[in-house]
Phi, psi and omega in degrees: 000151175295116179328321207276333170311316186286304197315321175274335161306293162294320167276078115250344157318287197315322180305286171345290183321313175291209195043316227262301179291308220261338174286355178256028180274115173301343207259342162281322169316310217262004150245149195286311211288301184312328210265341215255296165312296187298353197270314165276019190268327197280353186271325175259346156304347181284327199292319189322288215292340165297307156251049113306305158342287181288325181288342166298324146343292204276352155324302171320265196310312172310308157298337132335276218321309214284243220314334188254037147273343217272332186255131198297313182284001174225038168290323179323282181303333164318287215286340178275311175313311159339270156345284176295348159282312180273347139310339172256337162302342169263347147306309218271297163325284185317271198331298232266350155311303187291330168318309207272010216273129184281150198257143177249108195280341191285320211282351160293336178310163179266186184205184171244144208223056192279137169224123174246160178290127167252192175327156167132332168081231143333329178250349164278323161317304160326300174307317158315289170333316193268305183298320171285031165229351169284274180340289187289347173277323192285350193269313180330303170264349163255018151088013166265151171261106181291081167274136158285095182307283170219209209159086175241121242281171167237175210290302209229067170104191164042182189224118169322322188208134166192124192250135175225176188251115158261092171280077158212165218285139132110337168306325155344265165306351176261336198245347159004286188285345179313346189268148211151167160298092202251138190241138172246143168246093166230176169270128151273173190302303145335327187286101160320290174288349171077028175274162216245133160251072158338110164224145188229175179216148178251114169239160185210136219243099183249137173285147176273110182262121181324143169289357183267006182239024181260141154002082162349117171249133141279155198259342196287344195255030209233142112268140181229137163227186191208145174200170213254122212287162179251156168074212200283152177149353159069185205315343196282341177284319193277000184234357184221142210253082205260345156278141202265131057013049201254156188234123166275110179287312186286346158234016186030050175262157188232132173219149186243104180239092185250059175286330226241173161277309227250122191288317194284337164284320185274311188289335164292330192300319220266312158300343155299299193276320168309306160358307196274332183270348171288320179326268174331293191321332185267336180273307189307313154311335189249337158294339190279349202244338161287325165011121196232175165265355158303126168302131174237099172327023180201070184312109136041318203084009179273165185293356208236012179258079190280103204265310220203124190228130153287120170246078237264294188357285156313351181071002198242144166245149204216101190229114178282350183293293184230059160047046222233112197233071209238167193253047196209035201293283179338308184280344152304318169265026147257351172115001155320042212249015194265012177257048182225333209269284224319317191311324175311279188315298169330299208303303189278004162257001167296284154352281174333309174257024142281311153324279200307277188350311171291326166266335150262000000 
């Protein structure tokens, strides 16, 4: 292993050790938040040090091995023990690479969810709708819970917009790489002639962020209007003006929430959410400026990032980021969707300890 690697192993031992001391801190005990950070800071710093542990071990027995070669009757058993160390030492090393891996504190997070209508007119609204019924079958089968934020409707079905809340720990990080351009090639419905149609969609994937860690807004910098919510909800959506609208004047980003009855309810969602995209505007401004040439695998959400093409003729689905080709269209859309996330994820922890590798 690389000196300066072990060199990082050890303080991150020594770290274990504080964390360790400050959880028996009355003063620490008695905040929640600190002691709750510090508590998974100590769980994962407990795996480093367990196999650190076991590769000082396998040291061992390795410089074992190497002196009872030197002895002729026990070169044999050496020479297998020898073997069999250093095979486990080359387990043991890769983990522990993956261990050192830098952690993104957002991927524990819940998330936000956007599908915008992209080229297609009518039909790119369909498509939305059918990637947001992708989406709520996969929050579905891992038991998360999916709220609507807002939702605006398309002429003939599907949705122009539809912002949703996935409240559950950790969604973040799994549904991320989701952000991008997505193109579907089918015949619509509409299509007389049986012709193939391009249509695209935007979806864009924001950590859901506590509120003492959201952006400072000014208020002075709010247009806020209200207006009386649409759709199912009986007299109370057509007589009461419970929807919220808001406008960030200094980045004309604009959200909308008529989820909640409650006007005090919807403007809180909808400042959750301008948050998360003044957030996201500000990490995405600061990757362009860090920017390397290594490739990232966690595209921007601009329209023009084409991630993935549905081919419904074919049956085929297509994520261009790694040439990745499956023959399962149906079972993606029904909400399969970990055999297209996980490869992503391998792919960009590959990146990552190449990356590491290249820095040590």
């Amino acid at each position: 292993m690389n000196p300066s690697m072990v060199a990082k192993l050890e303080a991150l031992q020594e770290r274990r050790k504080e964390v360790e001391l400050l959880l028996g801190d009355p003063s620490v005990i008695s905040d929640q938040a600190r002691f709750r950070a510090l508590s998974k800071e100590y769980a994962q710093l407990s795996d480093v040090a367990s196999y650190f542990h076991r590769w000082h071990q396998v040291q061992e027995d390795i410089q074992n091995a190497e002196d009872l070669l030197l002895d002729p009757e026990l070169r044999d058993i050496a020479q297998q023990e020898m073997e069999a160390s250093r095979f486990c030492q080359e387990r043991l090393e890769q983990q522990l690479e993956v261990l050192l891996l830098p952690k993104d504190l957002d991927d524990q997070r819940g998330c936000f969810l956007e599908v915008r209508a992209g080229i297609g007119g009518d039909e790119a609204a369909l498509f939305a709708g059918d990637l947001f019924r992708m989406y709520s079958r996969f929050a579905e089968i891992r038991c998360w819970k999916m709220e609507i934020v807002s939702a605006s409707a398309g002429e003939h079905g599907g949705f122009k917009e539809i912002i949703a809340n996935v409240c559950h720990e950790g969604a973040y990080g799994v549904l991320k790489f989701e952000s991008g351009g997505h193109r579907v090639q089918r015949v619509p419905e509409t299509e007389s002639q049986g012709r193939i149609h391009t249509s695209t969609c935007t979806v864009v994937v924001m950590p859901e962020i506590p509120e003492v860690e959201l952006p400072e807004i000014n208020v002075a910098d709010l247009h806020i209007d209200t207006f009386r919510s649409s759709g199912a909800g009986g007299q109370h959506v057509n007589t009461t003006d419970s929807a919220i609208r808001i406008t960030h004047l200094p980045t004309g980003l604009v959200v909308a929430c008529q989820d909640e009855r409650s006007q005090h309810k919807n403007k809180a969602k909808a400042l959750a959410v301008l948050g998360a995209r003044l957030r996201a505007l500000t990490v995405q401004r600061r990757h362009q400026e860090e920017s390397t040439t290594r490739r990232n695998l966690l595209s921007s959400g601009e329209r023009s990032d084409r991630i993935r093409t549905y081919n419904f003729p074919q049956g085929r689905v297509t994520d261009h980021r790694i040439g990745l080709t499956l023959y399962r269209l149906e079972e993606v859309f029904e909400g399969k969707l970990d055999m297209l996330i996980q490869p992503i994820m391998q792919e960009y922890a590959t990146d990552q300890l190449a990356a590491l590798s290249e820095m040590v």
